[in-house]
C-alpha positions as CSV (number, residue, x, y, z in Angstrom):
1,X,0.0,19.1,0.3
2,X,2.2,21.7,-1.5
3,X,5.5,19.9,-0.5
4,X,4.5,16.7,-1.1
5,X,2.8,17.0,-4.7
6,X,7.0,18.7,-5.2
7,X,8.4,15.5,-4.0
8,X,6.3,13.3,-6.2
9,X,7.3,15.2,-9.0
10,X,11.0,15.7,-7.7
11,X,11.8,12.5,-6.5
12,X,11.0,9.0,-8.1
13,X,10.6,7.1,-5.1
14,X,7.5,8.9,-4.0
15,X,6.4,8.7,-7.9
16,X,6.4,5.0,-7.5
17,X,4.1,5.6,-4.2
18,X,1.6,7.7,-6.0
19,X,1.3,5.3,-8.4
20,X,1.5,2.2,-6.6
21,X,-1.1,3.9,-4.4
22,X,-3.4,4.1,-7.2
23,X,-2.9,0.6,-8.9
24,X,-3.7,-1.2,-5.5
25,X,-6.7,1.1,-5.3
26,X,-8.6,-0.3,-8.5
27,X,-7.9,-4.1,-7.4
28,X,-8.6,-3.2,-4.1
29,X,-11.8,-1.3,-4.8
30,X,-12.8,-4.3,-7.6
31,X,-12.2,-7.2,-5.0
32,X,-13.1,-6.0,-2.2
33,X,-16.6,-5.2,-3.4
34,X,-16.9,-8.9,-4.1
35,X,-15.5,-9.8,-0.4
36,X,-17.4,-7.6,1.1
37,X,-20.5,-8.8,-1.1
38,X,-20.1,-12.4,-0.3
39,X,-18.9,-12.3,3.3
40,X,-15.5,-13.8,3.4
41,X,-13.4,-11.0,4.5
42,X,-12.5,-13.9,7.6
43,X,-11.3,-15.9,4.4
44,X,-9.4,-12.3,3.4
45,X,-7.4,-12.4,6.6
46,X,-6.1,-16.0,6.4
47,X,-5.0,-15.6,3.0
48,X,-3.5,-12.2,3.8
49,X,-1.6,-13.5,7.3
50,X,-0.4,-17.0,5.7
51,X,1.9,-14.5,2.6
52,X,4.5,-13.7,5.7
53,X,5.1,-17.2,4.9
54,X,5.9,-16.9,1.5
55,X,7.6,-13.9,1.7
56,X,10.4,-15.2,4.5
57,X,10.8,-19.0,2.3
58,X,11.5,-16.1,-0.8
59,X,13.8,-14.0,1.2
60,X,15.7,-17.5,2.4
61,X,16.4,-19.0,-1.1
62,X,17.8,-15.4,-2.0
63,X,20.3,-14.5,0.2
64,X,20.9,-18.1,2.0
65,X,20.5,-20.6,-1.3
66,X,21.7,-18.0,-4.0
67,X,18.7,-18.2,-5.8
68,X,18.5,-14.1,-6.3
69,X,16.2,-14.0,-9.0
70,X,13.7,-15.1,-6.5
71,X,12.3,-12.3,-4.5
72,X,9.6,-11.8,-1.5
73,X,7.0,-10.6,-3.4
74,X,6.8,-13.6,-5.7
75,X,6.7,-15.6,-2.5
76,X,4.1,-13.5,-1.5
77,X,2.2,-14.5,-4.9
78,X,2.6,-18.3,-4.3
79,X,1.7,-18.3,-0.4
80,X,-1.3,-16.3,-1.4
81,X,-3.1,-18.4,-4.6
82,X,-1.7,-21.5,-2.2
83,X,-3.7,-20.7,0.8
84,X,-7.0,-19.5,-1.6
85,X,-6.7,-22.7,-3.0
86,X,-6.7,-24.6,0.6
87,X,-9.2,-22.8,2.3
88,X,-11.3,-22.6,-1.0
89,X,-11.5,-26.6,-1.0
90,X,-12.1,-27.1,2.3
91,X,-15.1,-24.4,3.1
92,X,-16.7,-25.8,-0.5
93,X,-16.0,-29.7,0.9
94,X,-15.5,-29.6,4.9
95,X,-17.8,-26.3,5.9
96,X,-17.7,-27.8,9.5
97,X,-13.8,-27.3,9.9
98,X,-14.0,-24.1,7.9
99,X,-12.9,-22.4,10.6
100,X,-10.3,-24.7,11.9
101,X,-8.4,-24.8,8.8
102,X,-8.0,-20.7,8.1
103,X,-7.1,-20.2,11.9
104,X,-4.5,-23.3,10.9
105,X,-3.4,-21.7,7.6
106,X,-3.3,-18.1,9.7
107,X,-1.3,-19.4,12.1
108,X,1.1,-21.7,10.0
109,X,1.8,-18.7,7.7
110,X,2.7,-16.5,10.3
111,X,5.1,-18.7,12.1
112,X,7.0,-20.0,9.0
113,X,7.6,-16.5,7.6
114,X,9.2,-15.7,11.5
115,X,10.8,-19.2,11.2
116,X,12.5,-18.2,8.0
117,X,13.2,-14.6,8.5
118,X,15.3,-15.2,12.0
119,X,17.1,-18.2,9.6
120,X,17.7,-15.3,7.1
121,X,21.1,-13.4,7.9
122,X,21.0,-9.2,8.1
123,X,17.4,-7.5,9.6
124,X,15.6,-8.3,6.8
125,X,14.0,-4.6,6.9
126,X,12.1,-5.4,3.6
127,X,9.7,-8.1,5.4
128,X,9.4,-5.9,8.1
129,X,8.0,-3.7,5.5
130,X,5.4,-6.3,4.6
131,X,4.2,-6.9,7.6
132,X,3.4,-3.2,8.6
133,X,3.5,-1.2,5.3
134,X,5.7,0.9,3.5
135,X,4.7,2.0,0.3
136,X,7.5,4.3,0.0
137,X,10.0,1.4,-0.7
138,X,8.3,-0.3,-3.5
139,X,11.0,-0.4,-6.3
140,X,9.9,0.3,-10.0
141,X,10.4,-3.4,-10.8
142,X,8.3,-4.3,-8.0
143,X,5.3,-1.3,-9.3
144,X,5.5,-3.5,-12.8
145,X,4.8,-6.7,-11.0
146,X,2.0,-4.9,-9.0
147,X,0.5,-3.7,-12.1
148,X,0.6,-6.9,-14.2
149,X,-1.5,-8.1,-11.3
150,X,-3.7,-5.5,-11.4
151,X,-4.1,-5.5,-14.5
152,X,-4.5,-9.6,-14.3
153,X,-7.5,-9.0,-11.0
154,X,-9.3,-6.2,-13.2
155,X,-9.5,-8.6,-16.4
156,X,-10.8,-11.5,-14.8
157,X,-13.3,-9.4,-13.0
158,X,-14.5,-7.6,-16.1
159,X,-14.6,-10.9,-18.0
160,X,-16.3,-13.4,-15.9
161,X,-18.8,-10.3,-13.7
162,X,-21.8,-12.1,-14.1
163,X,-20.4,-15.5,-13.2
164,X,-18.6,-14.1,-10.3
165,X,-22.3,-11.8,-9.4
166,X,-24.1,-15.0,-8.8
167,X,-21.4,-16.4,-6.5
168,X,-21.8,-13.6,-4.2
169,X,-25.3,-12.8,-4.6
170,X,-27.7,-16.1,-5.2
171,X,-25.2,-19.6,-5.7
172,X,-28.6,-21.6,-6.4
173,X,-29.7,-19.9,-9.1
174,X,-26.0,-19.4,-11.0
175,X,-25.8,-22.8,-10.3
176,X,-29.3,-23.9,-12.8
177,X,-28.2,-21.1,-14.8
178,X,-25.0,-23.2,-15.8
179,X,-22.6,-21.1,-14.1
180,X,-19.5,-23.6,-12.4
181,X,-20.1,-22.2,-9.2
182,X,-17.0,-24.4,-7.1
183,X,-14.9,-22.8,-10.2
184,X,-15.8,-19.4,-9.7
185,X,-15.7,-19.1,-6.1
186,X,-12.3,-21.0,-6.0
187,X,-11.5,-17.9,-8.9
188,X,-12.8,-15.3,-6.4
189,X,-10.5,-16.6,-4.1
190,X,-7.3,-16.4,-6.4
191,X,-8.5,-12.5,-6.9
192,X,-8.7,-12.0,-3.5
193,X,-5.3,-13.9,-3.1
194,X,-3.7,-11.3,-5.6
195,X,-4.8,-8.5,-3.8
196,X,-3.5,-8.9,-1.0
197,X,-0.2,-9.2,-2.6
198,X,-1.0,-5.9,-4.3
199,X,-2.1,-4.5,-1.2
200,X,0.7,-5.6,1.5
201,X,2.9,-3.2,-0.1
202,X,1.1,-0.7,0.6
203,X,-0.6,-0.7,3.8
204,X,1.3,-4.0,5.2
205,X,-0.4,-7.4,6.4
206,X,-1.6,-6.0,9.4
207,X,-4.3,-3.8,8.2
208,X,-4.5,-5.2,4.8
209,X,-8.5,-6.1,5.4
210,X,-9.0,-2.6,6.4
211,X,-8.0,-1.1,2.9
212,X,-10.0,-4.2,1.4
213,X,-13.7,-3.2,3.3
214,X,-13.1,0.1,4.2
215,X,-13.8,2.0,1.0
216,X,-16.0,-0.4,-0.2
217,X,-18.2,0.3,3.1
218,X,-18.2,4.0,2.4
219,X,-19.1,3.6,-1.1
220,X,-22.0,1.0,-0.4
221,X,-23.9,4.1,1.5
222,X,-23.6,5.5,-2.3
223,X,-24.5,3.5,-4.6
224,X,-27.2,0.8,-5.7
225,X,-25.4,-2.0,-7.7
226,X,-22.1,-4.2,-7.2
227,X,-20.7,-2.3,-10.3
228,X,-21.2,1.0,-8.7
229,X,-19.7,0.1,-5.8
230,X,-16.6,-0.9,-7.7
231,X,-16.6,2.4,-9.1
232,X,-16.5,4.4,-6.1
233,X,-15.0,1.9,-3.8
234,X,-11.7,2.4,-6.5
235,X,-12.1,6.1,-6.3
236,X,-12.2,6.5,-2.6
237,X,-9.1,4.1,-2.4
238,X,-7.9,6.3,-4.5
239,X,-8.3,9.9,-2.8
240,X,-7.9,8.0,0.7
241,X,-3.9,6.5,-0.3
242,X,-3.1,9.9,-2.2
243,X,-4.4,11.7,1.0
244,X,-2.7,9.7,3.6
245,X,1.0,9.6,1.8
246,X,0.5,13.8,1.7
247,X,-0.6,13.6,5.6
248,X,1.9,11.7,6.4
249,X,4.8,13.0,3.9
250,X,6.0,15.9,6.0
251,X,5.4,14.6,9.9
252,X,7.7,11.4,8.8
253,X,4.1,9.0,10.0
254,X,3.8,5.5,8.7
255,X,2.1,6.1,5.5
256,X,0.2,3.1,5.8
257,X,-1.3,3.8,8.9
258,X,-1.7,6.7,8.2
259,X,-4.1,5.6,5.3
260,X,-6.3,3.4,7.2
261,X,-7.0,6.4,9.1
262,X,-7.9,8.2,6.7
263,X,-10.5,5.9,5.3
264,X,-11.4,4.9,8.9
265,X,-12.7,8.9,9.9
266,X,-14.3,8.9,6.5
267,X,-16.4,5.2,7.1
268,X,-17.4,6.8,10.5
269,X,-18.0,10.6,9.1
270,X,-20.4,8.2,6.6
271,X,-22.0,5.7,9.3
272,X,-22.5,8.7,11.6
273,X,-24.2,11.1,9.0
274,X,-26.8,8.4,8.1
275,X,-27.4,7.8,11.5
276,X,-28.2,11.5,12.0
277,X,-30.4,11.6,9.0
278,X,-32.5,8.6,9.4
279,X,-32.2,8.8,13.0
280,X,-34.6,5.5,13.4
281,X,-33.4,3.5,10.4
C-alpha cells in the first residue's frame, strides 16, 4: 500500500488512475443503482459490447482518414447513446423481439469494432485496452472528458430522481402522476450508456457489468432507500478501485481484474455473512 500511495503521488500516470478510479465510481455507483433497481443490466451488456464498435470506426477515421481530432473514446460516446436509443425503442415498442435486437446490437458491435481495428494499421494497443481494462493509460485529456460525463450522469440523476424513481420502481403510477415515462426510461438508458463509457476505461468491456452491479449488490444488504444505495454503492466503488490498483500496483496484475475481484470477495463475504445470520431467510 506504502509503495503505491508513493507512486500516486510521484508519478502522474497513476494520479490520473486514482482519480479516474474515483470519478467512474460515483456514475457507476449512481447508475448502477437504477440498473440494478429496474432490471436491465441484460440491456447494460448490449450497450456496453456494441462501444467496441464505436471505438474501432473512431480509431479508423484517425489514423486511416486523418481525421485526428476524432478519438476512440468519443466513438465510444456515440456507439453507446446510439445503441440506448435502439434497444430503448424497441423493448418500449417491440417487447417480443427485445431480446433479438440487443443480442443483434451485441453482436453487430462487437464485430464492427474487430472489422475496423484489423482495417486499422499498427496493434492498436489502446482498443485492446478497452476491451479488457487499463486504467493506468487514461491520459489527462481523456480524465476531463470522463469527468464532464460524470459530472453530466450525476446532474441528470440529481435533477430528474423522482421521475427516474417511478421508472424503476412503479411505471403505472408515474405514468397518472404525469411523469413521461417512454422519456425517462429512454433518459435512463442514455445514463447508462455514459457509464459504460466512463467505466470501459477502467475495468474494460468485458467485465464492465460487474463494476456496474457489484457494489450496488453489496450496498443493497445496507441500506433501505434507492438514495442510500447510491451513497454506498459510490463509496464501495470507491474503496474497491483504490484497493485493487494498490493490490495490483506492485505484482504488475491487470488492474481491472484485479478490481472485479475485489468487489466480487466482498459481494460473497456479504451474501455469505447474511446467510450465516439468518440462516433460514
Amino acid at each position: 500500500m506504502m509503495e503505491f500511495l508513493h507512486a500516486v503521488t510521484a508519478h502522474s500516470f497513476m494520479l490520473n488512475a486514482l482519480l479516474t478510479g474515483v470519478a467512474a465510481s460515483i456514475a457507476c455507483g449512481v447508475v448502477g443503482t437504477y440498473v440494478v433497481s429496474r432490471r436491465i443490466t441484460y440491456l447494460a451488456g448490449g450497450i456496453a459490447h456494441s462501444v467496441l464498435g464505436g471505438m474501432g470506426v473512431a480509431r479508423y477515421l484517425s489514423v486511416v482518414k486523418g481525421w485526428h481530432i476524432v478519438q476512440p473514446l468519443h466513438g465510444a460516446i456515440v456507439a453507446a447513446l446510439l445503441a440506448a436509443l435502439i434497444i430503448g425503442w424497441v423493448s418500449l415498442r417491440w417487447r417480443q423481439r427485445e431480446d433479438t435486437v440487443i443480442g443483434a446490437i451485441w453482436a453487430i458491435g462487437m464485430a464492427v469494432g474487430i472489422i475496423f481495428i484489423v482495417k486499422t494499421p499498427g496493434y492498436n494497443e489502446d482498443l485492446m485496452s478497452y476491451l479488457f481494462g487499463n486504467i493506468l493509460m487514461v491520459s489527462r485529456a481523456d480524465l476531463v472528458m470522463i469527468a464532464v460525463l460524470d459530472a453530466v450522469v450525476l446532474l441528470v440523476s440529481i435533477l430528474f430522481y423522482n421521475q427516474l424513481l417511478g421508472v424503476c420502481f412503479d411505471q403505472e403510477f408515474a405514468r397518472i402522476r404525469g411523469v413521461h415515462v417512454e422519456f425517462f426510461y429512454l433518459l435512463l438508458l442514455g445514463l447508462t450508456g455514459l457509464t459504460v463509457v466512463i467505466l470501459v476505461s477502467v475495468v474494460g468491456l468485458v467485465m464492465v457489468i460487474a463494476l456496474l452491479t457489484l457494489p450496488v449488490a453489496v450496498a443493497g444488504h445496507f441500506t433501505r432507500n434507492l438514495w442510500q444505495t447510491m451513497v454506498v454503492a459510490s463509496l464501495l466503488s470507491i474503496v474497491f478501485t483504490t484497493l485493487g490498483l494498490s493490490l495490483s500496483y506492485t505484482p504488475d496484475l491487470p488492474a481491472g481484474a484485479t478490481i472485479i475481484l475485489v468487489a466480487g470477495a466482498a459481494y460473497i463475504i456479504v451474501v455469505a455473512a447474511t446467510r450465516i445470520r439468518r440462516p433460514h431467510a
